[in-house]
C-alpha positions in Angstrom: -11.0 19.3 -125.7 -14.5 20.7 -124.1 -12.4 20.7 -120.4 -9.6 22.7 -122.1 -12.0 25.0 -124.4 -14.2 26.2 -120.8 -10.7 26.6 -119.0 -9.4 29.2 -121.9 -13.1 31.1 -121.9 -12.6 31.3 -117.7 -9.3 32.9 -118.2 -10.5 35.3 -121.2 -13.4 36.2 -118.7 -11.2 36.3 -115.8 -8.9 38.9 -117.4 -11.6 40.9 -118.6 -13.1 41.2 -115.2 -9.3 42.1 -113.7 -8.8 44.9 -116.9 -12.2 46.6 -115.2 -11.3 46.7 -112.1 -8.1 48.7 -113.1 -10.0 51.2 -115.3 -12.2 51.9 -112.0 -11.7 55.4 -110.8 -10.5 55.8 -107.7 -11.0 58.6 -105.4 -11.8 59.8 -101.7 -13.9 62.3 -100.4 -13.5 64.1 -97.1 -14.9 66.3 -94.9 -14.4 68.6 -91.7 -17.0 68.6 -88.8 -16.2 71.2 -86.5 -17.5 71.1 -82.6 -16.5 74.1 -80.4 -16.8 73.5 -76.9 -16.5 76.3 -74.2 -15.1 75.3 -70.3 -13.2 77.0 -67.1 -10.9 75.7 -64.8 -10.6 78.7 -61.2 -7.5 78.0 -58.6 -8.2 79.3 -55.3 -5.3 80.3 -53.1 -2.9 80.3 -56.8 -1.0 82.8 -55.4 0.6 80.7 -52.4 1.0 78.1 -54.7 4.5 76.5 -54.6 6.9 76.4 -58.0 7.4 73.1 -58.5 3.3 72.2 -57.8 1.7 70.3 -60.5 -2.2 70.6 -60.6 -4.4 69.0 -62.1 -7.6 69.8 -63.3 -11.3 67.2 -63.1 -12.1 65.7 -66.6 -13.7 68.1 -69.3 -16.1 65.9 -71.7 -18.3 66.8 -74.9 -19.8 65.2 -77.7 -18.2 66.0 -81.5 -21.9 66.7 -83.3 -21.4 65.1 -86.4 -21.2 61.6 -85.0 -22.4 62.2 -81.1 -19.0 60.5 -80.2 -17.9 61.5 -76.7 -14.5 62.9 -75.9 -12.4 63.9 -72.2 -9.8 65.7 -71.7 -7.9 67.1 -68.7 -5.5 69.7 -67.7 -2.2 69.8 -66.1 -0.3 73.6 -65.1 3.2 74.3 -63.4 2.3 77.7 -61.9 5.8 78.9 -61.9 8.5 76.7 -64.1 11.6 79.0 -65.1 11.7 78.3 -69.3 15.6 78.3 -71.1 16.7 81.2 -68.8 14.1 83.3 -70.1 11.6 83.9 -66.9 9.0 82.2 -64.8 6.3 81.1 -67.2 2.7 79.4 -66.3 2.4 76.4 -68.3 -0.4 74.7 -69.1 -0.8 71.2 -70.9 -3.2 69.1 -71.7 -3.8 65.6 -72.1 -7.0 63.2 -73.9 -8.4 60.9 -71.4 -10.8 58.6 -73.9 -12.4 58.9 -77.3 -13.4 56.3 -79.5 -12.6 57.8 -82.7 -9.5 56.8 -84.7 -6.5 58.6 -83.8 -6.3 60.0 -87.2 -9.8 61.2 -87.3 -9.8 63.9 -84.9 -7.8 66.7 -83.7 -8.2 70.0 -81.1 -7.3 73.1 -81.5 -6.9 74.6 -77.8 -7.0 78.9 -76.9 -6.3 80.0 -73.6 -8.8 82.9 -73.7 -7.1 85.2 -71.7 -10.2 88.4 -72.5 -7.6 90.8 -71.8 -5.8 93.4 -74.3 -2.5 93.0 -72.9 -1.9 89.2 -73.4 -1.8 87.3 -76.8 -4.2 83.6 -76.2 -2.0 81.0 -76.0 -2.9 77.9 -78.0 -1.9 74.6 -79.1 -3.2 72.3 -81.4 -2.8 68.3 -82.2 -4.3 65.1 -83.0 -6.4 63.5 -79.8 -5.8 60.0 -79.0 -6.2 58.5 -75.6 -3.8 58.7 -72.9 -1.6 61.0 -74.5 -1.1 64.8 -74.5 -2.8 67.2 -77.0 -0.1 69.3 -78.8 2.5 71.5 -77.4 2.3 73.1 -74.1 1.0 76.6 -73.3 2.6 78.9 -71.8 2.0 82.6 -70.4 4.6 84.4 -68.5 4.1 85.0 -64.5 4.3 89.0 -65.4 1.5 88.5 -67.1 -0.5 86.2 -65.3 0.0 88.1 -62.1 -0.9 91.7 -63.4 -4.1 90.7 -65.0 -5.4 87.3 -64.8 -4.9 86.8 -60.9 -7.6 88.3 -58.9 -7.8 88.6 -54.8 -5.5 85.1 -55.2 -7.7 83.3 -57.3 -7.1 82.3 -61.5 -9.7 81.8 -63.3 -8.4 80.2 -67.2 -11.0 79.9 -69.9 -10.6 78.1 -72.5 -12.1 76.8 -76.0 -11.6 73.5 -77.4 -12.1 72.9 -81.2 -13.0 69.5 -82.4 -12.1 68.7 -86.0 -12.8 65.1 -87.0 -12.4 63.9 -90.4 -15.2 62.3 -92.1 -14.0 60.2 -95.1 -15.8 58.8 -98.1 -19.0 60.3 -96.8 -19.1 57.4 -93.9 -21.1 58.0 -91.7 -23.4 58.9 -94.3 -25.9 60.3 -92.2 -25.8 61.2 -88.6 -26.6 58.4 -86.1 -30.1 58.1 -84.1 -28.3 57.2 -80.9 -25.7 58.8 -78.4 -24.0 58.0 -75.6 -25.9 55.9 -73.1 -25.8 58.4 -70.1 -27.5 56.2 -67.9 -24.2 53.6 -68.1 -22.8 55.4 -64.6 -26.2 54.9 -63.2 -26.0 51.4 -63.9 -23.3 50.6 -62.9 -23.7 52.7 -59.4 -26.2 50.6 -59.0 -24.1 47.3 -58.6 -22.9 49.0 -55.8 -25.6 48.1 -53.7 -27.4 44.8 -55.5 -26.4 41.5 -54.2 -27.9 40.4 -56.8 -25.5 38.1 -59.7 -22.4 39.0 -56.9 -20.0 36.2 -56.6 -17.6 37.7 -53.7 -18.2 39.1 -50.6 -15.6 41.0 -48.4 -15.7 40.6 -44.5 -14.5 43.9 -42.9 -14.8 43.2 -39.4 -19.0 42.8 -38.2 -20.0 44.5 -41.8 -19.8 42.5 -44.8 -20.1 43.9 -49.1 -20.8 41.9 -51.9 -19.0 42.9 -55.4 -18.6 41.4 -59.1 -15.5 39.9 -59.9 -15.6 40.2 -63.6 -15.5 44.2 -62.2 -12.8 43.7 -59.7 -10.4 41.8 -61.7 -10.5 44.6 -64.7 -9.8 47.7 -62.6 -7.0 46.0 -60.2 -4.1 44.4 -61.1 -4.0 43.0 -57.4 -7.3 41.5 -57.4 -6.8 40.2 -61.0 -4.0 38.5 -59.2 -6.3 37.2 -55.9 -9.1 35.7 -58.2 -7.0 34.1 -61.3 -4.6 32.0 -59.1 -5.4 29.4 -56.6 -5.9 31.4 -53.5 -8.0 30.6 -50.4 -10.1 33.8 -51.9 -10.6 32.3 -55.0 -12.0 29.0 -53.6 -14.1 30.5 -50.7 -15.2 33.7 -52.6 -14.9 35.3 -49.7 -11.9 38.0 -48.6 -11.5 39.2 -44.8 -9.8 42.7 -44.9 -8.6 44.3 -41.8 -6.5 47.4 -42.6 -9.0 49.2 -44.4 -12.3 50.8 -42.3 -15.4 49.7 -44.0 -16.3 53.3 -45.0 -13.4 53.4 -46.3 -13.4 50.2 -48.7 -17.0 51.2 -49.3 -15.7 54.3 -51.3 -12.7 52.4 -52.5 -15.4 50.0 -54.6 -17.2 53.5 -55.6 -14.2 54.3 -57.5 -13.9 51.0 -58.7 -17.5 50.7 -60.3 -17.7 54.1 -61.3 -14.5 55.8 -61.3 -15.3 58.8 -58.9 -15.7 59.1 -55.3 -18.2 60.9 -53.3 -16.1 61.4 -49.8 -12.5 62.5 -50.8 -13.0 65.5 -48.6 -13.0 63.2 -45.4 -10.8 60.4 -46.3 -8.1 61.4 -49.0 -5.4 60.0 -46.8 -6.6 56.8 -46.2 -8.2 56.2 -49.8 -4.5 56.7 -50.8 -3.4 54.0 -48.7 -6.1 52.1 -50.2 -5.4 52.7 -53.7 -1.9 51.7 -52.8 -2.8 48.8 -51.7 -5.0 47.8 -54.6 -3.1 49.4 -57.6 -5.5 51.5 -58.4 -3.5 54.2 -59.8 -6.2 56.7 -61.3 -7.7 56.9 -57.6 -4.2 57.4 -55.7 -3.5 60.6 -58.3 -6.5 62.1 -57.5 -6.1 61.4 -53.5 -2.5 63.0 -53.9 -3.9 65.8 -55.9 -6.5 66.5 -53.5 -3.8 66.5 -50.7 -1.8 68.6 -52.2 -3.9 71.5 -52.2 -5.1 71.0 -48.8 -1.4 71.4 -47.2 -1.4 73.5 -44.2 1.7 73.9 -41.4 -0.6 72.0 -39.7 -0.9 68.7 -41.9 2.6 68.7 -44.0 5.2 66.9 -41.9 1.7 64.0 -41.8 1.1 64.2 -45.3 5.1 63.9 -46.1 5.3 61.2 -44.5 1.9 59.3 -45.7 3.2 60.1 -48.9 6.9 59.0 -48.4 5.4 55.5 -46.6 2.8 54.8 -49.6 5.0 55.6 -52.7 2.8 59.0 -53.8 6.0 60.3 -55.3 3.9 64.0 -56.6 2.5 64.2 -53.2 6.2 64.1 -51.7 7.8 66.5 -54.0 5.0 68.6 -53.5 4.7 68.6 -49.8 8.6 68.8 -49.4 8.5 72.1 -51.0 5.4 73.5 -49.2 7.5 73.1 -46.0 11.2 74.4 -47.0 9.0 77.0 -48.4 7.2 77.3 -44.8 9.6 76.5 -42.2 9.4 79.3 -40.1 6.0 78.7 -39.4 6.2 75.2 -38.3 6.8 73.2 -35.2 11.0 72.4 -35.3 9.4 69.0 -33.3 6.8 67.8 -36.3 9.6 68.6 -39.1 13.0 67.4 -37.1 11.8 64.2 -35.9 10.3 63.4 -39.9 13.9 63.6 -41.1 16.0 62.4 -38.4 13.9 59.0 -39.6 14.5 59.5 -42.9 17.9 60.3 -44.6 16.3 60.5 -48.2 13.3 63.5 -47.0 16.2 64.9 -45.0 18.6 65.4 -47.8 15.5 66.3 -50.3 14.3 68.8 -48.3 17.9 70.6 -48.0 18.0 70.9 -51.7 14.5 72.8 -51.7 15.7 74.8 -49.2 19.2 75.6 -51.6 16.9 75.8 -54.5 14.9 78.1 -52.6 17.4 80.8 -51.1 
C-alpha cells in the first residue's frame, strides 16, 4: 500500500541518517591557559608564636586571563607542628575560597619562594574547587625557617600561584568582552545605608536600622529561621534586639552585606558574640583569628573565657596554650579563679602545661 511504501522509504532514510552519524569523526581539542600570579603573606611577632597556633591568612584573589574568571584563595600555617618523629616543621596549606570554573578545569601549582640558597621552595600542586584545600601541604623545617627566613621576629613567605585551566574544544572561542563586575561590593555596601525597597527594621534601643530580608535570610541560618516561620518578627517586620550595642549590630550587617568588617580592631570580642548569636560562621573565624594574635597576659584569662562561653573552639585551644606557655607572668587571681569555674579549661590547661615541660 502507499501508507506501507512511505513507512519503508522513512526507515531506509532513517538508517542512512543513523550510518552517518557513526562514520562522524570524533575528536576533542584542548588547550592550557597559564596565569601566574605573585602575593605575600608577613607575621609579626612569629617568633612568640605558640605550637599549636593556627593562622590564617586574608583572602588572595586574581583573575585567570584567558577567560577573566575570578579566583580566591587563602592560607592556613602551624608554625611549629612535630612531623612522624622527624622535627618541628612549618606547615603551610592552602585552601580555594570561590571560583566559578568547573572543578575539572582548573588547577594551581603553588611555590613557597623561599629566595634563599640554603632552602629547596616547597610546592604543592592540585585541582581548585571551592571550599576545599589545594594539594598537599607545605612544609619547611623550623631549622630552616629560623636561620634564614625569620628576621628581627617577623616572616615574611612569598609565594607564586600558577593557574592552569583547561580550555576544551576551543570553547570559549574567543576571549570574553566583560570581567568581573567590581562595582558588585559597592553596591551592595550601599544597601547598607538605603531605606529604600527594605522590608525589616531592627529596634536597638533609641536607634533603629532597616535591612533586606531576601539578604538576611541567605547569610544566617538564624534569621532564615526568624522570617520563614510564623514569628511575631515575621508579621510585624520589625525585631527589637537588646544584647547587641548598635555599633555593634551596625558592623554585624557590614559583614552580612559585604562580607568584611571595617572595626574588628575595636570590637573583635563582641562581634564574636554576635556571630554566635547569628551563625554567621565566616565572621566568628575571623573575630577568633584576630583574637588570637592579639593575646597578651593582660587579655588571656578574658579571651579564654569569651571563647569557652561562645563556643570559639580555635580561640580556646589557642588561648589555653598562650597561658601554660605564659604562666609566670600572669596574675595567679585572673588564671585560678577561670578554672576553679571550669573543670574542662582546668584539666585542658594541665595537659598544655604536661605537653609543655
Amino acid at each position: 500500500s502507499v501508507r506501507t511504501r512511505k513507512l519503508l522509504e522513512t526507515v531506509v532514510i532513517f538508517s542512512k541518517f543513523i550510518s552517518c552519524i557513526a562514520k562522524m569523526e570524533q575528536s576533542c581539542c584542548t588547550e592550557i591557559e597559564s596565569t601566574i600570579l605573585l602575593h605575600s603573606w608577613t607575621i609579626r611577632k612569629f617568633s612568640s608564636l605558640c605550637s599549636d597556633m593556627i593562622l590564617r591568612s586574608t583572602m588572595f584573589s586574581g583573575v585567570s586571563t584567558f577567560t577573566a574568571n575570578p579566583v580566591s584563595w587563602y592560607y592556613e600555617i602551624n608554625p611549629k607542628q612535630n612531623v612522624q618523629g622527624n622535627g618541628d616543621y612549618l606547615i603551610v596549606k592552602v585552601f580555594a575560597d570561590s571560583t566559578c570554573i568547573p572543578r575539572s578545569r582548573l588547577h594551581a601549582d603553588i611555590v613557597m619562594e623561599c629566595n634563599n640558597g640554603n632552602i629547596t621552595n616547597p610546592v604543592c600542586s592540585g585541582m581548585i574547587a571551592a571550599g576545599t584545600q589545594i594539594g598537599k601541604e607545605m612544609k619547611l623545617s623550623q631549622s630552616s625557617v629560623t636561620s634564614y627566613l625569620v628576621k628581627d621576629g617577623t616572616l615574611t613567605l612569598g609565594f607564586k600561584l600558577t593557574l592552569h585551566e583547561e580550555i576544551r574544544n576551543g570553547i570559549p572561542a574567543q576571549k570574553p568582552s566583560f570581567a568581573p563586575d567590581v562595582l558588585l561590593l559597592d553596591h551592595y555596601t550601599a544597601l547598607l545605608t538605603c531605606t529604600k525597597f527594605s522590608d525589616v527594621t531592627f529596634v536597638l534601643g533609641k536607634e533603629k536600622c532597616s535591612a533586606h530580608k531576601a539578604i538576611l535570610v541567605a547569610r544566617s541560618p538564624v534569621f532564615a529561621a526568624m522570617f520563614e516561620h510564623d514569628m511575631q518578627e515575621s508579621k510585624e517586620n520589625k525585631v527589637t534586639i537588646t544584647d547587641i550595642r548598635p555599633e555593634v549590630f551596625q558592623e554585624t550587617l557590614r559583614f552580612i552585606y559585604t562580607g568584611s568588617v571595617e572595626k574588628m580592631e575595636h570590637m573583635a570580642d563582641e562581634l564574636l558574640i554576635a556571630a554566635e548569636k547569628y551563625a554567621l560562621d565566616n565572621l566568628k573565624r575571623m573575630c577568633e583569628d584576630h583574637l588570637a594574635v592579639k593575646l597578651t597576659v593582660e587579655t588571656a584569662t578574658a579571651t579564654l573565657q569569651l571563647a569557652d562561653t561562645y563556643n570559639a573552639n580555635q580561640l580556646k585551644q589557642q588561648t589555653i596554650a598562650f597561658i601554660a606557655k605564659n604562666l609566670k607572668e600572669m596574675k595567679a587571681t585572673d588564671w585560678k579563679c577561670l578554672i576553679a569555674a571550669n573543670v574542662d579549661v582546668a584539666a585542658e590547661m594541665i595537659t598544655k602545661m604536661a605537653i609543655g615541660n
